[in-house]
LUMRO-916268 format. One record per residue (C-alpha): residue in three letters; chain; x negated, z, y negated. Coordinates in steps of 0.5 Angstrom, whole numbers. Last residue first. Example, Ala and Ser with C-alpha at 12.3 -4.5 7.8 and 13.67 -1.06 7.14 Angstrom:
2
+-----+-------+-------+-------+-------+
| res | chain |    c1 |    c3 |    c2 |
+-----+-------+-------+-------+-------+
| SER |     A |   -27 |    14 |     2 |
| ALA |     A |   -25 |    16 |     9 |
+-----+-------+-------+-------+-------+
***
This chain:
288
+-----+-------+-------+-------+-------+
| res | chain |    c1 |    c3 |    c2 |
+-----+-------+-------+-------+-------+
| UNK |     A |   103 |   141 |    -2 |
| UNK |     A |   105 |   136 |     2 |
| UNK |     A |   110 |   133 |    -2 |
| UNK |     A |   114 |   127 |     1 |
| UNK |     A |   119 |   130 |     0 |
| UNK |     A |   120 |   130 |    -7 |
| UNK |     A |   118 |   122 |    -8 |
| UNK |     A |   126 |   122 |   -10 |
| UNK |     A |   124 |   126 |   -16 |
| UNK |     A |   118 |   124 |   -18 |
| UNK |     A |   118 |   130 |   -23 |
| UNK |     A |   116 |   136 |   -21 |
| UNK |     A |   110 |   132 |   -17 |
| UNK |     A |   108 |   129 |   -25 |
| UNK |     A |   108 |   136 |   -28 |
| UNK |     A |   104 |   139 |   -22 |
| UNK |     A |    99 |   133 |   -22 |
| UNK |     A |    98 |   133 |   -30 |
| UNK |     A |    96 |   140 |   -31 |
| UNK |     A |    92 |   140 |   -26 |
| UNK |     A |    88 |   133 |   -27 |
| UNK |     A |    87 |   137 |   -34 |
| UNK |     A |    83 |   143 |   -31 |
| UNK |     A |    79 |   137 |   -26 |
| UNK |     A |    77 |   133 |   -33 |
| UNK |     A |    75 |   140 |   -35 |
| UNK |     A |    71 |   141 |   -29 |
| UNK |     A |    68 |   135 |   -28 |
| UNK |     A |    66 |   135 |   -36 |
| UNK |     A |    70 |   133 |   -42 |
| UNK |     A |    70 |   129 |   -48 |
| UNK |     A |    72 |   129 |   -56 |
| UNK |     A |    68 |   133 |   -59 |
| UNK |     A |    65 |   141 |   -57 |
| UNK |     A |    59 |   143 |   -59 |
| UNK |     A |    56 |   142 |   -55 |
| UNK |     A |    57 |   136 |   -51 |
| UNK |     A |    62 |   134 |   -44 |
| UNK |     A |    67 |   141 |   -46 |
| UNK |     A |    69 |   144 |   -40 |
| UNK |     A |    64 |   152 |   -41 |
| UNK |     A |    67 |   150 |   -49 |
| UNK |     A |    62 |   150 |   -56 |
| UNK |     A |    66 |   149 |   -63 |
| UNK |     A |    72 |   153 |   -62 |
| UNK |     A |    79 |   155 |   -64 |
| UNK |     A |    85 |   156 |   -61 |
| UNK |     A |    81 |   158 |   -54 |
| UNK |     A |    76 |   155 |   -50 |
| UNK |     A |    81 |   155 |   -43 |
| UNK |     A |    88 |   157 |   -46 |
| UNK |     A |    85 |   152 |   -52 |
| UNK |     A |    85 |   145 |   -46 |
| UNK |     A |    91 |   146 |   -43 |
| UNK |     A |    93 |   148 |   -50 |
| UNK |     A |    93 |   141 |   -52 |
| UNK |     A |    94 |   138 |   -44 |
| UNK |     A |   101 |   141 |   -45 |
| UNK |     A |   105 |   135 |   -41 |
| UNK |     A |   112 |   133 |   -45 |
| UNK |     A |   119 |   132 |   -42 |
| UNK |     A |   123 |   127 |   -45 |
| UNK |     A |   130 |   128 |   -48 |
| UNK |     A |   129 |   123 |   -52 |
| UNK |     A |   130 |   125 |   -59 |
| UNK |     A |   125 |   131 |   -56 |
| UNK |     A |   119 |   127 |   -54 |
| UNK |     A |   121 |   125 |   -62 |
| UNK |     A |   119 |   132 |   -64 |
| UNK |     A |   113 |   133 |   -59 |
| UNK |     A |   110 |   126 |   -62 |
| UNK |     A |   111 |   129 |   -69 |
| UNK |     A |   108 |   136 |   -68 |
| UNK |     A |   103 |   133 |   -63 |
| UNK |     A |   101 |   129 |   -69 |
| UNK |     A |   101 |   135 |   -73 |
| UNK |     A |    96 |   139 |   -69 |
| UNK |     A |    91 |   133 |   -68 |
| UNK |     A |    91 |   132 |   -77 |
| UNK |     A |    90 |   139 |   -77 |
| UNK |     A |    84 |   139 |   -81 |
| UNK |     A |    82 |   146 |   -83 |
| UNK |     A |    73 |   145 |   -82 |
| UNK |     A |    74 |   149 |   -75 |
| UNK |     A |    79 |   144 |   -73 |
| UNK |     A |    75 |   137 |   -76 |
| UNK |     A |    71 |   139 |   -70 |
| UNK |     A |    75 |   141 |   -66 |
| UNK |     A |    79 |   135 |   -63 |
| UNK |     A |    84 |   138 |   -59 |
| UNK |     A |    87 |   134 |   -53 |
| UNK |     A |    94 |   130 |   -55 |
| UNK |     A |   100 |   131 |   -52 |
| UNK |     A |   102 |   128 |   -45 |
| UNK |     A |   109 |   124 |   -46 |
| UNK |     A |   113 |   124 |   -40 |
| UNK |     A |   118 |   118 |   -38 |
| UNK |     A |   121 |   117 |   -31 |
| UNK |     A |   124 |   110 |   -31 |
| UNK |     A |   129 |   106 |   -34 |
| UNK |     A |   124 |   101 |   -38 |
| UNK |     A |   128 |   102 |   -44 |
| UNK |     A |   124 |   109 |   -45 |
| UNK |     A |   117 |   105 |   -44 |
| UNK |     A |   120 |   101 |   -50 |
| UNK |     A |   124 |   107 |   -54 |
| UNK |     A |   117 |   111 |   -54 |
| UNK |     A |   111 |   104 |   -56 |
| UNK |     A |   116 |   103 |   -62 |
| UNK |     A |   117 |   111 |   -63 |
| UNK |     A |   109 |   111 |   -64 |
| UNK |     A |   109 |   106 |   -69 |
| UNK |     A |   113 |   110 |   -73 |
| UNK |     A |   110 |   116 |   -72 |
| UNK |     A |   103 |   114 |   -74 |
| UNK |     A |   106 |   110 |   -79 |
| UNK |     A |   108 |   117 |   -82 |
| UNK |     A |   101 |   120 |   -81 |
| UNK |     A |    97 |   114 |   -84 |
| UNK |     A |   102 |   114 |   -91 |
| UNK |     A |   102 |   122 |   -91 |
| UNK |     A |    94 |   121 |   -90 |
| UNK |     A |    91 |   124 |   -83 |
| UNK |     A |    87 |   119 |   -82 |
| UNK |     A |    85 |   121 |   -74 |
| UNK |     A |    90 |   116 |   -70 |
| UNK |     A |    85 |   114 |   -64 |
| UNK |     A |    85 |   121 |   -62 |
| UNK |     A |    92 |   121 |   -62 |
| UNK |     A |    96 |   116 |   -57 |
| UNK |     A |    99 |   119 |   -50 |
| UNK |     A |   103 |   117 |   -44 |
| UNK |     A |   105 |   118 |   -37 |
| UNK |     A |   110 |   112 |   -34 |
| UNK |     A |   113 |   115 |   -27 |
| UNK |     A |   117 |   111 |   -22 |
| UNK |     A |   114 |   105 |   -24 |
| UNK |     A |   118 |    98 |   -22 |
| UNK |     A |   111 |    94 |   -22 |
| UNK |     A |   112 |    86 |   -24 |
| UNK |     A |   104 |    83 |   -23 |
| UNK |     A |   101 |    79 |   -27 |
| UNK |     A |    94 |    80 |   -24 |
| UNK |     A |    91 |    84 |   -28 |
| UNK |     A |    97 |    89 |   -26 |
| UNK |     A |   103 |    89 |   -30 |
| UNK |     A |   106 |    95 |   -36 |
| UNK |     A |    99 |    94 |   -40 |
| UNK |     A |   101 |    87 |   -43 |
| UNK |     A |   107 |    90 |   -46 |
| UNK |     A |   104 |    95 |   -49 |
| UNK |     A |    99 |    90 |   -52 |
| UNK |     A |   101 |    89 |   -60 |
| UNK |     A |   104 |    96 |   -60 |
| UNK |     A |    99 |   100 |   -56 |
| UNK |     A |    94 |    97 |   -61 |
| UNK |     A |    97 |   100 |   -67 |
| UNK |     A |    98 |   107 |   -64 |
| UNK |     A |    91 |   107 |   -63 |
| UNK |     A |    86 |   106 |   -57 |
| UNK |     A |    90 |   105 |   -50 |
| UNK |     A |    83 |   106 |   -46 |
| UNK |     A |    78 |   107 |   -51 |
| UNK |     A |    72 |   104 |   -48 |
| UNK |     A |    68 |   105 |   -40 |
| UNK |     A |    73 |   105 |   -34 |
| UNK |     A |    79 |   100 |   -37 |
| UNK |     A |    84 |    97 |   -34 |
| UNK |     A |    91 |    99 |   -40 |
| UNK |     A |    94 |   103 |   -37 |
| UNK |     A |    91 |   107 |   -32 |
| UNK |     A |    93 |   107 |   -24 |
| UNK |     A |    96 |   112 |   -19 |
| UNK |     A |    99 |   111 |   -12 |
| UNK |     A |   103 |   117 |   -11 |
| UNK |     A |   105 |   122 |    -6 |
| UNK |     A |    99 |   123 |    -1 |
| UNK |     A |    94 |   122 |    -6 |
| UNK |     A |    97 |   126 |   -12 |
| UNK |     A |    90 |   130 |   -12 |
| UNK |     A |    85 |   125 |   -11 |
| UNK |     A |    90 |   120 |   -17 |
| UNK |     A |    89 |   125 |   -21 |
| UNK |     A |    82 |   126 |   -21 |
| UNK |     A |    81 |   118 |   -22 |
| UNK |     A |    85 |   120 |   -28 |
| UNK |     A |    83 |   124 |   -32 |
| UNK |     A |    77 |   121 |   -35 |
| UNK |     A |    81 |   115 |   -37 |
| UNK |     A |    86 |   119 |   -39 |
| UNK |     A |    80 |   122 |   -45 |
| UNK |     A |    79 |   115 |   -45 |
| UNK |     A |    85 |   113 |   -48 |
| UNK |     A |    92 |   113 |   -47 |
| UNK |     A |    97 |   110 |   -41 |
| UNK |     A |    97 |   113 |   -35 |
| UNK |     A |   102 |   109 |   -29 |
| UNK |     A |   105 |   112 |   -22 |
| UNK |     A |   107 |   108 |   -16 |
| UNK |     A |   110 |   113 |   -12 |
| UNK |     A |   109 |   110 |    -4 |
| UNK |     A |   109 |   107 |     1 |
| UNK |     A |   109 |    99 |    -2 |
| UNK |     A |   104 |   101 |    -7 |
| UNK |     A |   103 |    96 |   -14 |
| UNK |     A |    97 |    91 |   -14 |
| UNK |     A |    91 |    93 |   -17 |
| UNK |     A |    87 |    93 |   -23 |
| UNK |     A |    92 |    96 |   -28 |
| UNK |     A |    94 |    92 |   -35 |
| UNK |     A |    89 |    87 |   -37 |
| UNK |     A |    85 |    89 |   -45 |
| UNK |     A |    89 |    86 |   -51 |
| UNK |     A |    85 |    80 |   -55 |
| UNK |     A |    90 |    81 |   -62 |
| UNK |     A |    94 |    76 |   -65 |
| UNK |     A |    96 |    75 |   -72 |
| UNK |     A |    88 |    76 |   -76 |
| UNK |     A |    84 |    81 |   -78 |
| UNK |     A |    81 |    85 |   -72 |
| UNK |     A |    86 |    92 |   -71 |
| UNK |     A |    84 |    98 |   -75 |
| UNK |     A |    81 |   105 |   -71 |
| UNK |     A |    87 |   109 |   -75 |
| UNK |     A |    90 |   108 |   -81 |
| UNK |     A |    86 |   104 |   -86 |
| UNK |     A |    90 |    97 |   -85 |
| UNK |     A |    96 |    98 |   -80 |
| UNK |     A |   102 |    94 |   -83 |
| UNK |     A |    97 |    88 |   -84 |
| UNK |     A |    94 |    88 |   -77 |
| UNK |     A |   101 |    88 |   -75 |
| UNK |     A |   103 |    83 |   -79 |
| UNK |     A |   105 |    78 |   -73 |
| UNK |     A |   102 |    80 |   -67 |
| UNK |     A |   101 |    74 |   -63 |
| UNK |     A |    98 |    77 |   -56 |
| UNK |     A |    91 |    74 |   -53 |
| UNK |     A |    91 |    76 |   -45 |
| UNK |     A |    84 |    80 |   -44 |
| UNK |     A |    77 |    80 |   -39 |
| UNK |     A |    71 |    81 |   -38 |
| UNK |     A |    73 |    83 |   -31 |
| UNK |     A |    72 |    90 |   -32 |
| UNK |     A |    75 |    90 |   -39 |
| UNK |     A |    70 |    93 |   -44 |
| UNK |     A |    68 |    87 |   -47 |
| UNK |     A |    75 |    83 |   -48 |
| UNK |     A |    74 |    77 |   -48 |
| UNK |     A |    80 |    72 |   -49 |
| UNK |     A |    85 |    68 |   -44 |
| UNK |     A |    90 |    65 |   -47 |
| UNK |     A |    98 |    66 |   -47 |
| UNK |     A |   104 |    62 |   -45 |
| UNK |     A |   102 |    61 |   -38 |
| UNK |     A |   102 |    69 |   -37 |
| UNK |     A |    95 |    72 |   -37 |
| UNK |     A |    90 |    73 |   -30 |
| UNK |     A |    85 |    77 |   -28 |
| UNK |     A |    81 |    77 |   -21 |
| UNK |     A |    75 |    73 |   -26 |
| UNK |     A |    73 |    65 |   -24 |
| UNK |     A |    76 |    64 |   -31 |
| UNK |     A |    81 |    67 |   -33 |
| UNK |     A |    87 |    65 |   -28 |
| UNK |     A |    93 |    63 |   -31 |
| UNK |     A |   100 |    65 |   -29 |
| UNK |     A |   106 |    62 |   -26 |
| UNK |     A |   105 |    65 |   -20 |
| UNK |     A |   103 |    71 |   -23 |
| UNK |     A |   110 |    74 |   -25 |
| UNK |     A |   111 |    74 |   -32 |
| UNK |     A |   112 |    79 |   -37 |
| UNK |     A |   119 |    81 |   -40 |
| UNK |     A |   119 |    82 |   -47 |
| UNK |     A |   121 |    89 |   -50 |
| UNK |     A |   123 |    90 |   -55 |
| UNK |     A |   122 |    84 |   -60 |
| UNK |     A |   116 |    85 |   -64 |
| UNK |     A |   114 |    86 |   -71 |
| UNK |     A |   121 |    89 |   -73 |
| UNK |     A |   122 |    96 |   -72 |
| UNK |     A |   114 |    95 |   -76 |
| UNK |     A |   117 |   100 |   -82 |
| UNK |     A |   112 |   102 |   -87 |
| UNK |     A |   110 |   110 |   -89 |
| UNK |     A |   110 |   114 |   -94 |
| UNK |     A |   112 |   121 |   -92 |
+-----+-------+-------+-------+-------+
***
């Protein structure tokens, strides 16, 4: 498997700043470090982003996934709208619409352990797209619009829907950019679970298995560092089936990539039992 190594495109980690020395972006809630531009993010609630200096990483990425907008920086969407909870859990999603979806139901079921945001802001788009994305804007994900510094007692995450090119080239830099993304959020010292990806099966039904290998890799490398996984891939197939074209959960018929209240409230409950198992210290709190 062919792929290009990006170890290199950008530092580990690089520490956010807290708001007070942040730039408001216009007269918007949201705010980017001092030494970052406010950009227009056309999804973002706020209309907008902080622009990142990416290097090649537009380059790297060319033909796989959605593919970035040429250039070194990338306007990345704000990271949660809101400040972290003093009382409780404060629980960070990070992936695509199909989290987003999730999520509002999820935060209805932990209510009484933990305060639950998404990663990157963002009710209408693609969330945290492709792993080329997660790369360049991670760091802008892991604080609050406002620039905000959050301890999370548990960061749930999940790249794949945006990563459908299923050349060897594709799949590997995939895996690569994946593993990134993986040893930054485990790098934070906090509770860690990858979330696999949810079936598409319209390329299923016609034998591609591009979302079944990417879960393969992923699951290995959640395995490398000892991360527990949350099954959202067979969730879903316990409910519709190993293969199928139309499901009772699925928002359209035939089936694609989204899901109804019922199907958003399936995986809110796969996520809510894997998330209360491991808050740890948050235990107690459980009421259910």
């Amino acid at each position: 498997m062919a792929f290009l190594a990006i170890a290199t495109l950008l530092p580990l980690m690089s520490m956010p700043v807290d708001g007070a020395s942040a730039v408001r972006c216009g007269e918007s809630s949201s705010y980017c470090p001092a030494d970052m531009a406010c950009c227009t993010s056309k999804y973002s609630p706020s209309t907008y982003g902080c622009e990142v200096a990416i290097g090649n990483l537009s380059d790297v990425s060319a033909g796989c996934g959605d593919g970035l907008p040429k250039g070194d920086t990338l306007c990345c969407k704000m990271g949660p709208a809101e400040s972290p909870s003093r009382s409780l859990a404060n629980v960070l999603v990070i992936g695509d619409s199909v989290s987003i979806g999730y999520t509002g139901p999820l935060a209805k079921r932990l209510f009484d352990v933990a305060k639950v945001q998404h990663g990157p802001w963002d009710v209408s788009d693609g969330g945290a797209l492709d792993t080329a994305y997660g790369v360049g804007c991670l760091d802008r994900w892991l604080v609050t619009q406002a620039q905000e510094m959050v301890q999370w007692d548990l960061i749930t995450f999940n790249f794949g829907l945006h990563d459908l090119t299923n050349s060897s080239h594709c799949e590997g830099l995939y895996a690569q950019q994946l593993a990134n993304i993986t040893k930054r959020l485990v790098a934070l010292n906090t509770k860690v679970m990858f979330v696999t990806t949810t079936p598409f099966m319209p390329l299923r039904t016609k034998g591609n298995t591009v979302v079944e290998d990417m879960n393969t890799m992923a699951q290995k490398l959640a395995a490398e560092y000892n991360l527990p996984v949350i099954d959202l891939y067979h969730t879903v197939t316990g409910a519709c089936g190993a293969v199928y074209s139309s499901c009772s959960i699925c928002r359209t018929n035939p089936c694609s990539y989204h899901y109804n209240a019922e199907g958003m409230s399936l995986q809110a409950a796969s996520m809510e039992a894997a998330i209360r198992q491991h808050l740890g210290p948050h235990a107690s709190l459980l009421t259910v």
